[in-house]
N, C-alpha and C positions, 0 to 999 in steps of 0.2 A: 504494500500500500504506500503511496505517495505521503510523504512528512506534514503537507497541506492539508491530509482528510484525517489525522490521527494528532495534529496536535493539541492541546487541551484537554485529550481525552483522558480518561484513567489506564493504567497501562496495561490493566486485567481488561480492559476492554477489547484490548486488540491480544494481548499475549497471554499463556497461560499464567495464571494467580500463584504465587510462591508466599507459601506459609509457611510458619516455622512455631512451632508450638502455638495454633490454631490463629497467629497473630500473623499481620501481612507480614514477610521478611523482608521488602524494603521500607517499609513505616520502620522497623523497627532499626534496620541499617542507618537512616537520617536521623531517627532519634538520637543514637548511643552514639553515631559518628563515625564507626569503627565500622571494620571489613567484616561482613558476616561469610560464616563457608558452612554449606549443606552438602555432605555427604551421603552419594546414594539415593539422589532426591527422587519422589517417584513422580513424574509426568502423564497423564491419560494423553493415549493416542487413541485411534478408531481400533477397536473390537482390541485393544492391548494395553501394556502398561509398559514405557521405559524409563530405566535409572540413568541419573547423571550426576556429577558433581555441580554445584553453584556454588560461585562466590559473588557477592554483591559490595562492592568496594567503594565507600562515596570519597575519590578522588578531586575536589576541590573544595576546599569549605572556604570559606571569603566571609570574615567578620562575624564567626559562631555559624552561617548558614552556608549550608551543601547547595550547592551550585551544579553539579555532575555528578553522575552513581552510575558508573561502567558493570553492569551486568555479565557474568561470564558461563554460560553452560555451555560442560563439557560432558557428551552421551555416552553410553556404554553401549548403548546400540540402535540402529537404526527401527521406526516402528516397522514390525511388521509386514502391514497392509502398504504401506509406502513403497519397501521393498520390493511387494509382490506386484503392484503399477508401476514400477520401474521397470522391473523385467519383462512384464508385458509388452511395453512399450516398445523395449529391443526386437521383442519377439513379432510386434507388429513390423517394426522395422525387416527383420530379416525376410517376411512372408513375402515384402512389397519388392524384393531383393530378387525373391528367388523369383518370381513371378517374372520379373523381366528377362530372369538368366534363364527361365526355362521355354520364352519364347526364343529364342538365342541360343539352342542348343537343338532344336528340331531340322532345321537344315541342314549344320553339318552333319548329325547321326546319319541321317540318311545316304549324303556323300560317302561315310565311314562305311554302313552297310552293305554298300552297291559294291565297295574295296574288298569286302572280305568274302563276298559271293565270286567275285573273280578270281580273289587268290586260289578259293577252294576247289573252285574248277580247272583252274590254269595246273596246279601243284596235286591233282587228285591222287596219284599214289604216295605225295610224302603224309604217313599215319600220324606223325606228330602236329605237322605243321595242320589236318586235319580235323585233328581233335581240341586243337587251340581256336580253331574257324568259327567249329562246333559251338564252342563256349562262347565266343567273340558273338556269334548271330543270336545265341538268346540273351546274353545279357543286352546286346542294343533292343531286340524286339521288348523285352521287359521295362527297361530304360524308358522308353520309348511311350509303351502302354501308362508307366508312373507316370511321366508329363500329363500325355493327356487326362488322365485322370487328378490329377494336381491343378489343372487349367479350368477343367470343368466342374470341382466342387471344394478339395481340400487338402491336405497333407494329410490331416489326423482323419479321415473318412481312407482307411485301410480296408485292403482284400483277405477277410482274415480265412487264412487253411492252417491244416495239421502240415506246421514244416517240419522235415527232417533235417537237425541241424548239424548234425554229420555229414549228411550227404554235401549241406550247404560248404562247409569247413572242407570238403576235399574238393570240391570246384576250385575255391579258393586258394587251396594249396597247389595246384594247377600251376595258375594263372599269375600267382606269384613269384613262381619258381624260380625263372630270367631274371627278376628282378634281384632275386636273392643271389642266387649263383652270382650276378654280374657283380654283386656289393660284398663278395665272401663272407655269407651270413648263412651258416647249417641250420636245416631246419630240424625240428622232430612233431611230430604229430602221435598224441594219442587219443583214440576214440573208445571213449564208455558206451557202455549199454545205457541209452538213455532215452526216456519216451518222445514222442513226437509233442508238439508247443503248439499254442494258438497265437499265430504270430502273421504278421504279414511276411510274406517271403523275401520281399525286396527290400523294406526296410529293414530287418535282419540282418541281409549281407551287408546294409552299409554300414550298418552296428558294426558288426564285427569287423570288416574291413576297414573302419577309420581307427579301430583298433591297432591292426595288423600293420597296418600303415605307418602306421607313429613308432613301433617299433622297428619297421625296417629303416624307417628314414634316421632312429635315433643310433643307428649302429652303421650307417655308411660309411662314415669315414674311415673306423679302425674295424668292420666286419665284426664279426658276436656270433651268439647262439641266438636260437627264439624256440621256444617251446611252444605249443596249442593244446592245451587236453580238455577233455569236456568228461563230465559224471551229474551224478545227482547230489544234492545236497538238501538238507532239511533244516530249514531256518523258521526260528519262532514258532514251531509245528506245521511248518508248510513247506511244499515241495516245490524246488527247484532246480531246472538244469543250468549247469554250472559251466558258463566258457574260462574259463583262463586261458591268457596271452601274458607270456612272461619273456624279454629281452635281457639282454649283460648288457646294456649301453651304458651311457653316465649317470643314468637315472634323473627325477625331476625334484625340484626344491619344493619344499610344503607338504611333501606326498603327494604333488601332483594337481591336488585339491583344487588350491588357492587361482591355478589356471582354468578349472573351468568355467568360462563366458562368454557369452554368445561376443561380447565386444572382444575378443582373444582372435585373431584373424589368425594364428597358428595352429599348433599342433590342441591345445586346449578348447578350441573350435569344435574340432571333431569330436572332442571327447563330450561337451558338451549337447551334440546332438544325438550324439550315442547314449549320452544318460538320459536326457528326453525320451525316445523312443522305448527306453527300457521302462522308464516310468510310465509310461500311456499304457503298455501291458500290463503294468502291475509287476514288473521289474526292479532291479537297481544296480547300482555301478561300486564296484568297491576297487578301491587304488592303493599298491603297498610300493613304493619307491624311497631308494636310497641314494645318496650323491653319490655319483661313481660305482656303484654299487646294483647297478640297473631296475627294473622294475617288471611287479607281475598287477595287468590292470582283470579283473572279474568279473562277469556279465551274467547277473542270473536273470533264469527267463522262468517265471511262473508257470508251474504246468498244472493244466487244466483238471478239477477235481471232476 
Protein backbone atom coordinates (compact mmCIF):
# COMPACT_ATOMS: atom_id res chain seq x y z
CA UNK A 1 0.00 0.00 0.00
CA UNK A 2 1.12 3.51 -0.85
CA UNK A 3 2.44 5.79 2.54
CA UNK A 4 -0.40 8.26 1.30
CA UNK A 5 -3.40 5.71 2.08
CA UNK A 6 -1.84 4.29 5.49
CA UNK A 7 -0.66 7.38 7.07
CA UNK A 8 -2.59 8.36 10.29
CA UNK A 9 -3.63 5.18 10.55
CA UNK A 10 -3.19 2.63 13.44
CA UNK A 11 -0.43 0.36 12.54
CA UNK A 12 -2.62 -2.80 13.46
CA UNK A 13 -4.66 -1.46 11.00
CA UNK A 14 -2.68 -2.39 8.06
CA UNK A 15 -0.13 -4.85 9.88
CA UNK A 16 -0.58 -7.78 12.05
CA UNK A 17 -1.01 -6.43 16.09
CA UNK A 18 2.10 -7.42 18.36
CA UNK A 19 1.33 -8.01 21.85
CA UNK A 20 3.32 -8.95 24.41
CA UNK A 21 1.69 -9.99 27.79
CA UNK A 22 -1.94 -9.01 26.33
CA UNK A 23 -0.56 -5.39 26.11
CA UNK A 24 0.35 -3.62 22.52
CA UNK A 25 4.22 -4.30 22.33
CA UNK A 26 4.83 -1.00 20.62
CA UNK A 27 2.78 1.19 23.23
CA UNK A 28 4.79 -0.54 25.42
CA UNK A 29 8.32 -0.08 23.56
CA UNK A 30 7.52 4.01 23.40
CA UNK A 31 6.57 3.92 26.84
CA UNK A 32 9.65 2.30 28.77
CA UNK A 33 11.84 3.76 25.62
CA UNK A 34 13.82 0.78 25.48
CA UNK A 35 14.37 -2.18 22.63
CA UNK A 36 11.70 -4.70 23.22
CA UNK A 37 12.79 -8.41 21.64
CA UNK A 38 10.00 -11.30 21.36
CA UNK A 39 11.18 -14.40 20.89
CA UNK A 40 9.29 -17.04 18.82
CA UNK A 41 6.45 -14.64 18.20
CA UNK A 42 3.44 -16.57 16.81
CA UNK A 43 1.83 -14.67 13.67
CA UNK A 44 -1.72 -16.11 12.18
CA UNK A 45 -1.29 -16.66 8.47
CA UNK A 46 -4.37 -18.38 6.30
CA UNK A 47 -5.35 -21.81 7.58
CA UNK A 48 -1.53 -21.72 9.71
CA UNK A 49 0.47 -20.32 12.31
CA UNK A 50 4.36 -18.84 11.81
CA UNK A 51 7.01 -18.03 14.42
CA UNK A 52 9.43 -15.29 14.33
CA UNK A 53 11.76 -13.23 16.31
CA UNK A 54 10.64 -9.38 16.85
CA UNK A 55 12.40 -6.68 18.01
CA UNK A 56 10.97 -3.23 18.37
CA UNK A 57 13.61 -0.71 18.83
CA UNK A 58 12.60 3.12 19.39
CA UNK A 59 15.62 4.47 17.74
CA UNK A 60 15.29 8.34 18.07
CA UNK A 61 13.99 9.91 21.12
CA UNK A 62 14.33 13.84 20.61
CA UNK A 63 13.43 15.73 24.08
CA UNK A 64 11.83 12.57 26.26
CA UNK A 65 9.61 11.76 22.93
CA UNK A 66 10.37 8.70 20.40
CA UNK A 67 10.25 10.03 17.02
CA UNK A 68 11.05 6.42 15.09
CA UNK A 69 10.52 2.77 16.40
CA UNK A 70 12.30 0.49 13.57
CA UNK A 71 10.25 -2.79 13.79
CA UNK A 72 12.40 -5.95 12.86
CA UNK A 73 10.67 -9.43 12.12
CA UNK A 74 12.70 -12.15 11.43
CA UNK A 75 10.49 -15.71 10.31
CA UNK A 76 11.36 -19.13 10.93
CA UNK A 77 9.31 -19.82 8.15
CA UNK A 78 7.42 -19.09 5.26
CA UNK A 79 3.24 -19.54 5.67
CA UNK A 80 2.34 -22.32 4.25
CA UNK A 81 -0.50 -21.42 1.99
CA UNK A 82 1.88 -18.72 0.54
CA UNK A 83 4.39 -21.39 -0.39
CA UNK A 84 1.82 -23.50 -1.86
CA UNK A 85 0.77 -20.07 -4.56
CA UNK A 86 4.11 -19.67 -5.12
CA UNK A 87 4.78 -22.82 -6.48
CA UNK A 88 1.79 -22.86 -8.38
CA UNK A 89 2.44 -20.07 -9.98
CA UNK A 90 5.90 -21.67 -11.22
CA UNK A 91 3.92 -24.57 -12.07
CA UNK A 92 1.54 -22.34 -14.11
CA UNK A 93 4.44 -20.93 -15.53
CA UNK A 94 6.05 -24.18 -16.76
CA UNK A 95 2.50 -25.50 -18.34
CA UNK A 96 2.58 -22.01 -20.46
CA UNK A 97 6.35 -23.27 -21.21
CA UNK A 98 5.74 -26.54 -22.26
CA UNK A 99 2.78 -25.72 -24.31
CA UNK A 100 4.66 -23.70 -26.72
CA UNK A 101 7.68 -26.35 -26.79
CA UNK A 102 5.30 -28.91 -27.46
CA UNK A 103 3.90 -27.09 -30.48
CA UNK A 104 7.69 -26.81 -31.44
CA UNK A 105 8.51 -30.24 -31.30
CA UNK A 106 5.67 -31.99 -33.79
CA UNK A 107 7.53 -31.18 -36.84
CA UNK A 108 10.60 -32.03 -36.35
CA UNK A 109 9.44 -35.65 -34.73
CA UNK A 110 8.02 -36.27 -37.73
CA UNK A 111 11.26 -35.35 -39.98
CA UNK A 112 13.08 -37.73 -37.11
CA UNK A 113 10.46 -40.47 -37.91
CA UNK A 114 10.56 -40.54 -41.72
CA UNK A 115 14.95 -40.81 -40.78
CA UNK A 116 14.42 -43.97 -38.98
CA UNK A 117 11.97 -45.74 -41.26
CA UNK A 118 14.70 -45.26 -43.83
CA UNK A 119 17.49 -46.29 -41.88
CA UNK A 120 15.50 -49.59 -41.17
CA UNK A 121 14.83 -50.32 -44.52
CA UNK A 122 18.15 -49.10 -46.12
CA UNK A 123 20.30 -51.39 -43.05
CA UNK A 124 17.47 -54.26 -42.97
CA UNK A 125 20.00 -57.04 -42.13
CA UNK A 126 22.07 -55.18 -39.42
CA UNK A 127 19.94 -56.82 -36.08
CA UNK A 128 21.29 -54.39 -33.88
CA UNK A 129 21.05 -51.32 -35.71
CA UNK A 130 17.31 -52.87 -36.01
CA UNK A 131 16.31 -53.26 -32.89
CA UNK A 132 17.59 -49.66 -31.81
CA UNK A 133 14.98 -48.50 -35.02
CA UNK A 134 12.47 -50.60 -33.33
CA UNK A 135 12.61 -48.77 -30.15
CA UNK A 136 13.43 -45.31 -31.90
CA UNK A 137 9.69 -45.69 -33.97
CA UNK A 138 7.64 -46.38 -30.66
CA UNK A 139 9.06 -44.00 -28.59
CA UNK A 140 8.59 -41.20 -31.32
CA UNK A 141 4.82 -42.70 -32.01
CA UNK A 142 4.38 -42.45 -28.06
CA UNK A 143 6.07 -39.16 -27.93
CA UNK A 144 4.00 -38.05 -30.26
CA UNK A 145 0.57 -39.44 -29.11
CA UNK A 146 1.74 -37.58 -25.32
CA UNK A 147 1.77 -34.14 -27.33
CA UNK A 148 -1.37 -34.44 -28.75
CA UNK A 149 -2.95 -35.51 -25.81
CA UNK A 150 -1.13 -32.64 -23.78
CA UNK A 151 -2.44 -30.13 -26.41
CA UNK A 152 -5.97 -31.33 -26.27
CA UNK A 153 -6.74 -31.49 -22.49
CA UNK A 154 -3.71 -31.93 -19.80
CA UNK A 155 -0.50 -33.30 -18.59
CA UNK A 156 -2.15 -34.76 -15.25
CA UNK A 157 -5.25 -36.35 -17.59
CA UNK A 158 -2.87 -39.69 -17.87
CA UNK A 159 -3.43 -43.10 -19.86
CA UNK A 160 -3.58 -45.17 -16.89
CA UNK A 161 -2.60 -49.32 -17.68
CA UNK A 162 -0.98 -52.04 -15.69
CA UNK A 163 2.98 -51.14 -16.65
CA UNK A 164 5.50 -53.43 -16.43
CA UNK A 165 8.31 -51.77 -15.03
CA UNK A 166 10.91 -54.18 -15.86
CA UNK A 167 10.09 -54.45 -19.15
CA UNK A 168 10.13 -50.55 -19.17
CA UNK A 169 13.90 -50.42 -17.36
CA UNK A 170 15.37 -52.99 -20.04
CA UNK A 171 14.00 -50.78 -23.10
CA UNK A 172 15.83 -48.32 -21.26
CA UNK A 173 18.97 -50.03 -20.71
CA UNK A 174 18.84 -50.50 -24.50
CA UNK A 175 18.95 -47.36 -25.41
CA UNK A 176 21.34 -46.19 -23.04
CA UNK A 177 23.81 -48.32 -23.65
CA UNK A 178 26.17 -45.94 -26.55
CA UNK A 179 25.60 -43.42 -24.21
CA UNK A 180 27.34 -45.30 -21.50
CA UNK A 181 29.81 -47.21 -23.31
CA UNK A 182 30.92 -43.91 -25.11
CA UNK A 183 31.29 -42.10 -21.38
CA UNK A 184 33.12 -45.46 -19.80
CA UNK A 185 30.30 -45.98 -17.32
CA UNK A 186 29.49 -50.04 -16.46
CA UNK A 187 26.25 -50.64 -16.00
CA UNK A 188 24.44 -53.57 -13.92
CA UNK A 189 20.82 -54.05 -13.99
CA UNK A 190 18.84 -56.17 -11.57
CA UNK A 191 15.39 -57.01 -11.90
CA UNK A 192 12.95 -58.22 -8.81
CA UNK A 193 9.97 -60.08 -9.09
CA UNK A 194 7.80 -57.21 -8.95
CA UNK A 195 3.88 -56.76 -9.73
CA UNK A 196 2.80 -54.76 -12.45
CA UNK A 197 1.61 -50.57 -11.27
CA UNK A 198 -1.17 -48.31 -12.38
CA UNK A 199 0.81 -45.84 -13.95
CA UNK A 200 0.85 -44.19 -17.13
CA UNK A 201 3.53 -45.77 -19.35
CA UNK A 202 5.07 -42.71 -20.79
CA UNK A 203 5.35 -40.68 -17.96
CA UNK A 204 7.08 -43.50 -16.05
CA UNK A 205 9.86 -43.71 -18.53
CA UNK A 206 10.40 -40.11 -18.11
CA UNK A 207 10.50 -40.61 -14.24
CA UNK A 208 12.96 -43.00 -14.47
CA UNK A 209 14.93 -41.60 -17.36
CA UNK A 210 15.57 -38.14 -15.86
CA UNK A 211 16.76 -40.23 -13.21
CA UNK A 212 19.05 -42.37 -15.28
CA UNK A 213 20.14 -39.35 -16.94
CA UNK A 214 21.43 -37.37 -14.05
CA UNK A 215 23.59 -40.12 -13.37
CA UNK A 216 25.15 -40.71 -16.44
CA UNK A 217 25.69 -37.14 -17.00
CA UNK A 218 27.12 -36.87 -13.35
CA UNK A 219 29.89 -39.49 -14.00
CA UNK A 220 31.04 -38.29 -17.70
CA UNK A 221 33.84 -36.84 -17.14
CA UNK A 222 35.87 -39.57 -14.83
CA UNK A 223 33.26 -42.71 -16.11
CA UNK A 224 31.79 -44.64 -12.74
CA UNK A 225 29.47 -47.57 -12.19
CA UNK A 226 25.49 -47.18 -12.10
CA UNK A 227 23.52 -49.69 -10.71
CA UNK A 228 19.34 -50.05 -11.60
CA UNK A 229 17.56 -52.74 -9.31
CA UNK A 230 13.83 -52.72 -8.76
CA UNK A 231 11.83 -55.06 -5.68
CA UNK A 232 9.06 -54.42 -3.46
CA UNK A 233 9.01 -52.62 -0.43
CA UNK A 234 6.57 -52.06 2.37
CA UNK A 235 6.36 -48.65 3.63
CA UNK A 236 3.91 -47.51 6.49
CA UNK A 237 1.87 -50.86 5.77
CA UNK A 238 1.69 -50.29 2.01
CA UNK A 239 3.09 -51.63 -0.89
CA UNK A 240 5.42 -50.45 -3.16
CA UNK A 241 7.68 -51.03 -6.15
CA UNK A 242 10.88 -49.85 -5.41
CA UNK A 243 13.28 -48.29 -8.48
CA UNK A 244 16.72 -47.50 -7.37
CA UNK A 245 19.38 -45.72 -9.41
CA UNK A 246 22.55 -45.50 -7.65
CA UNK A 247 25.93 -43.77 -9.43
CA UNK A 248 29.80 -43.32 -7.99
CA UNK A 249 29.90 -39.79 -9.28
CA UNK A 250 30.61 -36.76 -6.95
CA UNK A 251 27.48 -36.81 -5.50
CA UNK A 252 25.16 -33.63 -4.74
CA UNK A 253 25.30 -31.13 -1.61
CA UNK A 254 22.12 -31.05 0.64
CA UNK A 255 21.39 -34.79 -0.23
CA UNK A 256 20.37 -33.50 -3.39
CA UNK A 257 17.16 -32.17 -1.74
CA UNK A 258 17.70 -28.55 -1.59
CA UNK A 259 17.95 -28.69 -5.61
CA UNK A 260 14.63 -29.66 -6.30
CA UNK A 261 12.71 -26.66 -8.22
CA UNK A 262 10.93 -26.35 -10.88
CA UNK A 263 13.19 -22.78 -11.14
CA UNK A 264 16.55 -25.29 -11.17
CA UNK A 265 16.95 -25.25 -15.03
CA UNK A 266 19.48 -28.32 -14.36
CA UNK A 267 19.97 -31.60 -13.26
CA UNK A 268 17.33 -30.80 -10.10
CA UNK A 269 14.68 -29.92 -12.87
CA UNK A 270 14.33 -33.26 -13.74
CA UNK A 271 14.33 -34.47 -10.42
CA UNK A 272 11.61 -32.25 -9.77
CA UNK A 273 9.30 -33.53 -12.28
CA UNK A 274 10.13 -36.95 -11.58
CA UNK A 275 8.99 -36.29 -7.89
CA UNK A 276 5.62 -34.67 -9.25
CA UNK A 277 4.76 -37.56 -11.32
CA UNK A 278 5.52 -40.00 -8.50
CA UNK A 279 3.35 -37.87 -6.26
CA UNK A 280 0.18 -37.62 -8.68
CA UNK A 281 0.37 -41.75 -8.31
CA UNK A 282 0.51 -41.65 -4.81
CA UNK A 283 4.29 -42.16 -5.01
CA UNK A 284 7.46 -40.59 -3.64
CA UNK A 285 11.00 -39.72 -4.37
CA UNK A 286 13.77 -40.57 -1.77
CA UNK A 287 17.51 -39.02 -2.29
CA UNK A 288 20.64 -40.40 -0.30
CA UNK A 289 23.95 -38.43 -1.66
CA UNK A 290 27.28 -37.90 -0.43
CA UNK A 291 30.11 -35.26 -1.70
CA UNK A 292 32.35 -37.38 -3.67
CA UNK A 293 30.89 -40.02 -2.56
CA UNK A 294 28.08 -40.58 -5.26
CA UNK A 295 24.40 -41.10 -4.97
CA UNK A 296 21.44 -43.63 -4.89
CA UNK A 297 18.03 -41.50 -5.96
CA UNK A 298 14.59 -44.19 -5.08
CA UNK A 299 11.39 -44.02 -6.93
CA UNK A 300 8.56 -45.82 -5.22
CA UNK A 301 5.54 -46.58 -7.21
CA UNK A 302 2.29 -47.46 -5.26
CA UNK A 303 0.98 -50.72 -6.30
CA UNK A 304 -2.48 -51.11 -6.62
CA UNK A 305 -4.59 -52.91 -3.62
Amino acid sequence: MPSSAVLGMKYYEVLPRILTDDRDALSVALADKTPLNLKEYSFNCLHDRVKADVRIDPVRVNNGRVEEVRVEISPYSVCSMARKLQNSQRLIDIGKIASTLAHGVRNPLNAIKGSVVYLREKYSNEQTLIEFTRIMEEEITRLDNFISKFLSTSISVAGLSESDVNALLKKIEIYTSLQTHANDISTNYEYGDIPLVAIDSFQLEQAVLNVINNAIEAMMDSGGHLTVRTRTQKVSGNDFVLIEVSDTGPGMADNGISGISPENKGRGFGLFITREILQYYGGFLEIKSLKDAGTAVRLYLRVSS
